[in-house]
N, C-alpha and C positions, 0 to 999 in steps of 0.2 A: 654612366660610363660602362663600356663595353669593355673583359680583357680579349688583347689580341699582341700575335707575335710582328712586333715591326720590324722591316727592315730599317737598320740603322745606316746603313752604306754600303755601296759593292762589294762584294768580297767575298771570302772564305762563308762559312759556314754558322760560324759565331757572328756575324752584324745579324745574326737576326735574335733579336729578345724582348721577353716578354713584360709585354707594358701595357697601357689604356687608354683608349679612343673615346669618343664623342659618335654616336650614332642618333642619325637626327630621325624626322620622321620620313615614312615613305612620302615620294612623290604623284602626281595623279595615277602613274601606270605604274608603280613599281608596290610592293610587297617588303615588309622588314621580316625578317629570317632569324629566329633562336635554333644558329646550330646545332645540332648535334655531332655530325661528323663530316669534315672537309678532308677532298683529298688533294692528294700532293703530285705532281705531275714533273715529268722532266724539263716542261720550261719554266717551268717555277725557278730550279736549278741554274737555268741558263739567267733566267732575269739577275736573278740574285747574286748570281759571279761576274754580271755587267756585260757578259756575252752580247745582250740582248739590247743594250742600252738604246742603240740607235730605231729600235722598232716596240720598243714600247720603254714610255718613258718613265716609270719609276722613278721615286726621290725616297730621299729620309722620311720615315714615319708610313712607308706606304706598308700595307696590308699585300702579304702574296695570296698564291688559290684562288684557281681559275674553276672549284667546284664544289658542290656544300648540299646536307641534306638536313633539315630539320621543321620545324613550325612555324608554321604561319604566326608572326605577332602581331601586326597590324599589316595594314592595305590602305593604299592611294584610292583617292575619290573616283577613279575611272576602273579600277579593278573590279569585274564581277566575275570570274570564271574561278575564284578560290576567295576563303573567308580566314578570318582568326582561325586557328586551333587545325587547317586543315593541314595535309604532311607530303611535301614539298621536294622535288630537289631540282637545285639551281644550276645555271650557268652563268659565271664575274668575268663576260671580256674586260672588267674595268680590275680586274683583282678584289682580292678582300676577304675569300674563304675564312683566314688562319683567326678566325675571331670567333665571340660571342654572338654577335649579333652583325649581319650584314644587308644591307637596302639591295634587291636585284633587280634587273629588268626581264631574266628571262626564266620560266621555271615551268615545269612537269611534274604534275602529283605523283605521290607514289603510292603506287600499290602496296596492295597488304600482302601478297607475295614477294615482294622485294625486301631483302633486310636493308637493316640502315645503311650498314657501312658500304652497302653494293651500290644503293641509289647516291652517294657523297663520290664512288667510286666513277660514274657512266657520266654525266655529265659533259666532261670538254672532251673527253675518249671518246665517246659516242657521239657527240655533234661533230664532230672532228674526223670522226670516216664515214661519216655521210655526205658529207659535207667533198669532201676529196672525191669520192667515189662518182656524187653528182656530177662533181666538174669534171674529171677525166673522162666523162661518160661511158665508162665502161661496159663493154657489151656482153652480152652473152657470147661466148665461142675464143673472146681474144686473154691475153697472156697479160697479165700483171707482175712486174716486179714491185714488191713492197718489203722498204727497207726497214729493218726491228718487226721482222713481224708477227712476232709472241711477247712485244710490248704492249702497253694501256691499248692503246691508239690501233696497231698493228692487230692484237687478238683479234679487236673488234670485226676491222675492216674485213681480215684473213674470210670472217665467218660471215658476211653480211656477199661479200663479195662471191666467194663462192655459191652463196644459195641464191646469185644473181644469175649462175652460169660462166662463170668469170675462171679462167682456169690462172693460178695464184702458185706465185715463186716467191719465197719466205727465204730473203737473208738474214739468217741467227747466226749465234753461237751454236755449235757442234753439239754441246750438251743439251740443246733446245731443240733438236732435231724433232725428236719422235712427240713434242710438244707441238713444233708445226705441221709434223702430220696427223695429227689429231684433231685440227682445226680442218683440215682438209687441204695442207696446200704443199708445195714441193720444196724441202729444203737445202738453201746452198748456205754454204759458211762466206762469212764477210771476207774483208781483207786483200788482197794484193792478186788471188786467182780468181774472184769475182765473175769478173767478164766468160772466163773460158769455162767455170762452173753452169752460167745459166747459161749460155752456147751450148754446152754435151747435154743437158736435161732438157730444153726446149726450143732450143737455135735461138729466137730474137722475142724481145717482148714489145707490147704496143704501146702501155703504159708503165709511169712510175710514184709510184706513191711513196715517200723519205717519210719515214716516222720515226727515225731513230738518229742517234750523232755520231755516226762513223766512218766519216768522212767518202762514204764513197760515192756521192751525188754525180762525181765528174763522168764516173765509168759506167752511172745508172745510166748519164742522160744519152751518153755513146751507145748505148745497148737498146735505147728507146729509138736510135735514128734520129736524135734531135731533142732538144725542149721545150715542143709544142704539147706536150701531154706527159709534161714532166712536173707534179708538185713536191714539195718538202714542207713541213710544218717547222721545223726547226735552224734551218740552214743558212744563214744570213748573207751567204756567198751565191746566192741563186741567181742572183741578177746579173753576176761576171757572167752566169754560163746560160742565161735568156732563157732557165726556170722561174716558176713561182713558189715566190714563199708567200702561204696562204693561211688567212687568219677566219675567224669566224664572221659570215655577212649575215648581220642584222635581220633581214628582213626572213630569212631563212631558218635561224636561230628554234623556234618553237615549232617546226616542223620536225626538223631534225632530233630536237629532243624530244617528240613525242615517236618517232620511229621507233630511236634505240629505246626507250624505253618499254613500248610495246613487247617488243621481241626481247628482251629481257625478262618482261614478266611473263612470255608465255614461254618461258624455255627455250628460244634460241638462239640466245647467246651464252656463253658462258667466261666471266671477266679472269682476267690475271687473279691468280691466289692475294689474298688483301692479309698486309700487315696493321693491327690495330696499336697506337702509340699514344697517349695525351698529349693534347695541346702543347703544353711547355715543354716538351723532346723535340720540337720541330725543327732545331738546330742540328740536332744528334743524328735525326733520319735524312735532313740534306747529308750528312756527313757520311752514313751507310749508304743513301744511294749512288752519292759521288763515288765512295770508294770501290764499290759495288759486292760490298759485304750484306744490302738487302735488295732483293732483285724480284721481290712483287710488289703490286701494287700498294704504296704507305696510308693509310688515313688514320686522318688525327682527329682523338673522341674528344670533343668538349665540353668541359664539368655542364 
């Protein structure tokens, strides 16, 4: 038996509690995982409040965390690129982080430059703007709008993108300003002036990358000239307005994590500030980053 936090049903913050799973053995290509540190993401959030129901189907008893770093326990009969005891970190398009132990299909060693709690942090943040960045195809010379962009998701991209040539317009909070100029990229405040914000700073953008939930996808995808090169990772409205909500493709998946990871361990990235919380708080830290009384990155250590 594994412990891990279930969700018990949609909702508030509390259907998630801590109980114990059944983890079987790995599969031919898959790897079993002794946690150490899983992180916690904002559609973890969205799953768990039933936001999300219709694009990922969650039930009672599911495992949330979409990211996980720990050991190698055992390996499937077609695994040879990683052995028992080697040190790991994962990517769960299926979920299942918030445990003891979890079966993955996709993973990237980690360096002994990386701490734990950063390698549990880069995972779906890091495949996740690479991932976007690919498909917009972003060029050297053109204008990026990217929504939350001193979020998980958003740091990343801000910094991968610019050292692409990519010139980046970061809608935050006001207080996040000189955060997004640090990453290298121009910042506007969200909200209702939006549109006429990135208008005075850079007249029109080419692309849109949505990494954040504030509602303004309608006035990104007007500012983009359309939503032919318009993604959202969170937005379940994308399809009224002939955006993509874009999830992670498989066959991509271990490239992508081996990118952000490189550039992690060599220095150039640098992730959201990480809050360290145990396992069994996992309800409490949905509840600060809902309210948004914790606003860096959460991972949770497991015994």
């Amino acid at each position: 038996m594994s412990k891990a936090v279930l969700l018990t049903d949609f909702g508030p913050p509390e259907v998630l509690k801590l109980g114990d799973i059944t983890i079987g053995d790995p599969g031919p290509s898959q790897i079993r995982l002794a946690v150490r540190f899983a992180g916690v993401g904002p559609t973890d959030l969205a799953i768990r409040s039933g936001h999300l129901r219709n694009v990922f189907p969650a039930s009672a008893g599911a495992v949330l965390g979409f990211e996980a770093a720990g050991v190698v326990d055992a390996v499937g009969s077609a695994v040879t690129d990683v052995s028992t005891g080697d040190e790991v970190a994962v990517l769960l398009p299926g979920l299942g982080g918030y445990a003891e132990l979890v079966l993955a299909d996709y993973w990237v060693r980690k360096p002994p430059s990386v701490d734990w709690d950063a390698a549990a942090a880069l995972p779906a943040s890091g495949e996740a703007a690479v991932r976007v960045l690919d498909l917009l195809r972003v060029a050297p010379g053109e204008t990026l709008l990217l929504l939350g962009g001193t979020g998980s998701v958003g740091t990343i991209a801000t910094q991968l993108a610019v050292a692409r040539g990519v010139r980046v317009v970061a809608a935050v909070r006001p207080d996040d300003f000189a955060v997004a100029e640090n990453l290298g990229a121009i910042p506007v405040e969200y909200g209702e002036h939006l549109a006429d914000a990135v208008r005075s700073a850079v007249g029109g953008v080419d692309a849109v990358m949505d990494a954040a939930r504030a509602g303004d996808l309608e006035t990104a995808t007007a500012l983009a000239g359309g939503p032919q090169r318009v993604i959202t990772l969170t937005n379940p409205s994308a399809e009224q307005l002939g955006a993509t909500l874009s999830g992670p493709i498989p066959a991509e998946i271990p490239a992508a994590l081996t990118e952000a990871m490189k550039q992690l361990a060599d220095g150039h990235l640098i992730l959201r500030d990480r809050t360290v919380r145990p396992l069994a708080d996992a309800a409490d830290v949905h509840a600060q980053l809902q309210a948004g009384t914790l606003r860096g990155k959460a991972v949770l250590a497991v015994p």
